[in-house]
C-alpha positions as CSV (number, residue, x, y, z in Angstrom):
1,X,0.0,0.0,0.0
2,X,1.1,2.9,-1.0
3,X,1.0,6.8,1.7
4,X,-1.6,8.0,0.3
5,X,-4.0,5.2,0.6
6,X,-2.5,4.8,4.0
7,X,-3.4,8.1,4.7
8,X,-6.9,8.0,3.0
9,X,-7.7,4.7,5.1
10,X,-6.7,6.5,8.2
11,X,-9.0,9.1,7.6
12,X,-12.2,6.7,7.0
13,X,-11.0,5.1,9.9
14,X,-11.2,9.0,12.1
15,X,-14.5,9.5,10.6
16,X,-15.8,6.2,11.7
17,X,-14.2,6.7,14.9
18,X,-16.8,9.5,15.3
19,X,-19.9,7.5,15.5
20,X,-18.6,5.5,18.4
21,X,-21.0,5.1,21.3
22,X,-18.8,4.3,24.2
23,X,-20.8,5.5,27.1
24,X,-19.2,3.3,29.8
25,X,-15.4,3.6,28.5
26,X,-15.4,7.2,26.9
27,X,-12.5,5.3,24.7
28,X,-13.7,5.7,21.0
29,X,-12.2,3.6,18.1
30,X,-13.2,3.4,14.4
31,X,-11.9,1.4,11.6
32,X,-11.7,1.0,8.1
33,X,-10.9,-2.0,5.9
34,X,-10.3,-2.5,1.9
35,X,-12.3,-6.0,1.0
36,X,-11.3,-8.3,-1.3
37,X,-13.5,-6.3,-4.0
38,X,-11.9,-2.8,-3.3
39,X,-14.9,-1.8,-1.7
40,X,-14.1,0.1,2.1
41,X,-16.4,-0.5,5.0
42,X,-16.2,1.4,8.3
43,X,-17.1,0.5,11.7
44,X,-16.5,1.5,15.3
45,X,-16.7,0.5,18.6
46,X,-20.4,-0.2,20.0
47,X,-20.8,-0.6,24.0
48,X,-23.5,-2.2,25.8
49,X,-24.1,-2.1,30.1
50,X,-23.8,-5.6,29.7
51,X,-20.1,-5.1,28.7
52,X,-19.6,-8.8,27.0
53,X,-22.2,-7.6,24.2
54,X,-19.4,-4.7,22.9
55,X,-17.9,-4.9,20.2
56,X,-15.2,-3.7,18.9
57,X,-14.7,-1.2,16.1
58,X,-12.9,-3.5,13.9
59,X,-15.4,-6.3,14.0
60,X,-18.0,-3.8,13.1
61,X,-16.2,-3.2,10.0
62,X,-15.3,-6.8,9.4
63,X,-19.1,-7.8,10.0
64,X,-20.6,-5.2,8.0
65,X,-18.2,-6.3,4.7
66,X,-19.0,-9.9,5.4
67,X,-23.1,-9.1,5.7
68,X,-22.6,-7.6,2.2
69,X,-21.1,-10.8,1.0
70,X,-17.2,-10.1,0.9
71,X,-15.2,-13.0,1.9
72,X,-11.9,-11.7,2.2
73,X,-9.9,-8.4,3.8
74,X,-6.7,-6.6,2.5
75,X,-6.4,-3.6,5.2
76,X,-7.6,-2.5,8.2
77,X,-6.8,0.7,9.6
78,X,-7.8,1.2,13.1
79,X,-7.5,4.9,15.7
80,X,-8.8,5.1,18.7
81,X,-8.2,7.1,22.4
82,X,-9.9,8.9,24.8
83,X,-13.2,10.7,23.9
84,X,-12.0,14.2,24.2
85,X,-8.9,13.2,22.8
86,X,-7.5,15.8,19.6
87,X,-5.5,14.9,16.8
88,X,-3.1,13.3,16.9
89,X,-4.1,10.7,19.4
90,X,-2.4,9.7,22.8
91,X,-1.8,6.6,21.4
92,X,-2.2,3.3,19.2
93,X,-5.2,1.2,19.7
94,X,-4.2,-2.6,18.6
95,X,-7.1,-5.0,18.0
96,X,-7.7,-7.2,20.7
97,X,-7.3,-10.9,20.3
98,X,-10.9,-11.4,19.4
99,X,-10.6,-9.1,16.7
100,X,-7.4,-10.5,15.5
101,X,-8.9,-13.7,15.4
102,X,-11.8,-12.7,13.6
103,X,-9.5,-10.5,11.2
104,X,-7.7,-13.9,10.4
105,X,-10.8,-15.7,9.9
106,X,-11.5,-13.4,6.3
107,X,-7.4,-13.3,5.7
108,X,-4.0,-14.1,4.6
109,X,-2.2,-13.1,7.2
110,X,0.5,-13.0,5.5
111,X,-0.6,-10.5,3.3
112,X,-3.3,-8.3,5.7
113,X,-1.9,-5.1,5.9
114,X,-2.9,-3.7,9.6
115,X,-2.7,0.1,10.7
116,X,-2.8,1.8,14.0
117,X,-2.4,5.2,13.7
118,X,-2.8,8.6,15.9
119,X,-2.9,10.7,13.0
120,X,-2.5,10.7,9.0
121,X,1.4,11.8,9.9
122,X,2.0,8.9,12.8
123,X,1.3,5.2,12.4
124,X,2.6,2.1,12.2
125,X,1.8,-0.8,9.6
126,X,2.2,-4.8,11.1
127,X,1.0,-7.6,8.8
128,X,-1.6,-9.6,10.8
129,X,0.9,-12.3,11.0
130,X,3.0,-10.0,13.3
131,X,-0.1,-9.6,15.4
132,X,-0.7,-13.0,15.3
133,X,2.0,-15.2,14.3
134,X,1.0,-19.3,14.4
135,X,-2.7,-18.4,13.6
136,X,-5.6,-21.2,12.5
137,X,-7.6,-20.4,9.8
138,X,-8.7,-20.7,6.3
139,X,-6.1,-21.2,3.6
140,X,-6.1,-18.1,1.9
141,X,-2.8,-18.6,0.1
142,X,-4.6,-18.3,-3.7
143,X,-5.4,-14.9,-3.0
């Protein structure tokens, strides 16, 4: 991936990051993923009293591709921080393990390319396989 569609990610990713409803942590994360098609879908986080019905902002994303019938991921860029919180961010917010998992589900891991950023000017990019090296999953290889 080239900056600039870095950088364009990232900023779905802010934007998503903005519809968070995060009552209970006032931590708010969005996300944005390329699909196998080249179609982006956005999510972020969703909270619930019940805390073990949350989810995350990158399973949001993930489920609202897979609901529209794409089967596979490319990128994910994911920002979150505090809810006050300006640009650029305090700091990275790394999917959990859930999410990683469920990334590796629709994935070469291999070949995902995952982004935590604070801003368009400060992230980092991982492979999921460096998130999650020895995963299970589908064999995505012909991809």
């Amino acid at each position: 991936m080239d900056e600039q569609a870095i950088c364009s990610l990232i900023d779905m990713a802010l934007e998503a990051r903005e519809s968070s409803y995060s009552p209970y942590s006032n931590y708010k994360v969005g996300a944005a993923l390329i699909a196998g098609s080249g179609k982006i879908y956005k999510g972020c986080n969703i909270e619930n009293a019940s805390y073990g019905a949350t989810n995350c902002a990158e399973r949001t994303a993930v489920f609202k591709s897979v609901s529209e019938g794409e089967r596979f991921i490319n990128a994910i860029a994911i920002v979150g921080g505090p809810k006050d919180a300006e640009i650029p961010l305090p700091g990275f917010a790394f999917p959990c393990g859930i999410c990683r998992q469920v990334l590796r589900e629709f994935s070469d891991p291999d070949k995902l390319i995952v982004i935590v950023a604070r801003s368009k000017d400060d992230y980092k990019v991982y492979t999921l396989a460096d998130l999650l090296p020895d995963s299970f999953g589908p064999d995505f290889t012909d991809q």
